[in-house]
N, C-alpha and C positions, 0 to 999 in steps of 0.2 A: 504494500500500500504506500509505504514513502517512497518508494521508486516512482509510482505513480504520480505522488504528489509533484516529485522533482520534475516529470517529465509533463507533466499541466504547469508547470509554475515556470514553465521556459518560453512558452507563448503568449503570457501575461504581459503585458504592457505596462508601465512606470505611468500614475496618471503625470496630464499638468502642472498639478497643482506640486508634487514630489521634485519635479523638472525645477520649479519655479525655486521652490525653497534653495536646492541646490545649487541653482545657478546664484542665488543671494547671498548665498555662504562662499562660497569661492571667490566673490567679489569682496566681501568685507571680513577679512580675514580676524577679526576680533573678538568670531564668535569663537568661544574656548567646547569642544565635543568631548562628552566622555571624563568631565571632570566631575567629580562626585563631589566635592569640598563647595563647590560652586551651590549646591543645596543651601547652605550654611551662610554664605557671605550677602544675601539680600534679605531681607525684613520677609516682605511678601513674598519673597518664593520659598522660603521656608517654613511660610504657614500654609502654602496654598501644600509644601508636604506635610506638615501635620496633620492637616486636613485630610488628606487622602490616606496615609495613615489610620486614620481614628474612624475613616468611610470601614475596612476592613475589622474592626475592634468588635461589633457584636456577631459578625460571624464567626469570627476566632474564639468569643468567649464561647459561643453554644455548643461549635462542632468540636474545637480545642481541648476544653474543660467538662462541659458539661456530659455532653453525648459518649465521651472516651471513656469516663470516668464511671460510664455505668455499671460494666464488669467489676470493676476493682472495690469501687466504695457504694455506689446506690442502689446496683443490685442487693447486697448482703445485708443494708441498713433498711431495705424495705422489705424483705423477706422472699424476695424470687428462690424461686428454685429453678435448677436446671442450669447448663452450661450457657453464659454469657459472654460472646467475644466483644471487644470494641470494634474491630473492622467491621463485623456483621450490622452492628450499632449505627456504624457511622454510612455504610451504604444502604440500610432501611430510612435513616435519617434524610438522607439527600434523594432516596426516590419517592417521601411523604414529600419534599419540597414540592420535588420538579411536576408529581402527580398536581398538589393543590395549587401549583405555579397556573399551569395547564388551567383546570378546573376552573379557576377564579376568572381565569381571562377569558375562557369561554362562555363563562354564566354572565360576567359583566359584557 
C-alpha cells in the first residue's frame, strides 16, 4: 500500500499557493526554517503554541489517564471481574467516538 501511495503521490501536482510561498522564501532570505527556539523568542507565537498545546490537553487527559488506567486501578476499585486490557480499552474507547462522531452528525 505505500508503494502505492508513493506511486499516486508522483502525479500530484504542488498547488499555487505552495509555488507562491516558496518563491517568497527564496527571495527574502530572513525567514529562519526548522528553528525550534524561534517558538520561544515572540510573545504571540508562543501563545498561539500554548494554545494548540492545551487544544490536545482533554484528549490526553481521557484516552492518557483515564481510559488506560482502567485495567490497573478502576477496574479493581469498582469490582469488575474478568480480564481487562488497556489497548482493548482504548480501541473500544475511540470506536464509541468515531460511532457517536458518525451518529450525531447524521441525526443533526
Amino acid at each position: 500500500m505505500g508503494l502505492i501511495l508513493l506511486v499516486m503521490r508522483i502525479g500530484v501536482h504542488e498547488s499555487k499557493m505552495y509555488h507562491a510561498a516558496k518563491e517568497a522564501d527564496s527571495n527574502n532570505n530572513s525567514i529562519q526554517r526548522g528553528n525550534f527556539f524561534a517558538l520561544f523568542t515572540d510573545r504571540t507565537r508562543f501563545i498561539k503554541y500554548v494554545r494548540c498545546t492545551f487544544i490536545g490537553l482533554p484528549t490526553w487527559f481521557m484516552i492518557g489517564i483515564l481510559i488506560q488506567r482502567t485495567a490497573s486501578h478502576f477496574g479493581p476499585a469498582l469490582n469488575i471481574q474478568g480480564p481487562l486490557v488497556s489497548s482493548k480499552a482504548v480501541a473500544l474507547s475511540y470506536a464509541g467516538a468515531s460511532i457517536g462522531d458518525l451518529l450525531s452528525g447524521l441525526l443533526s
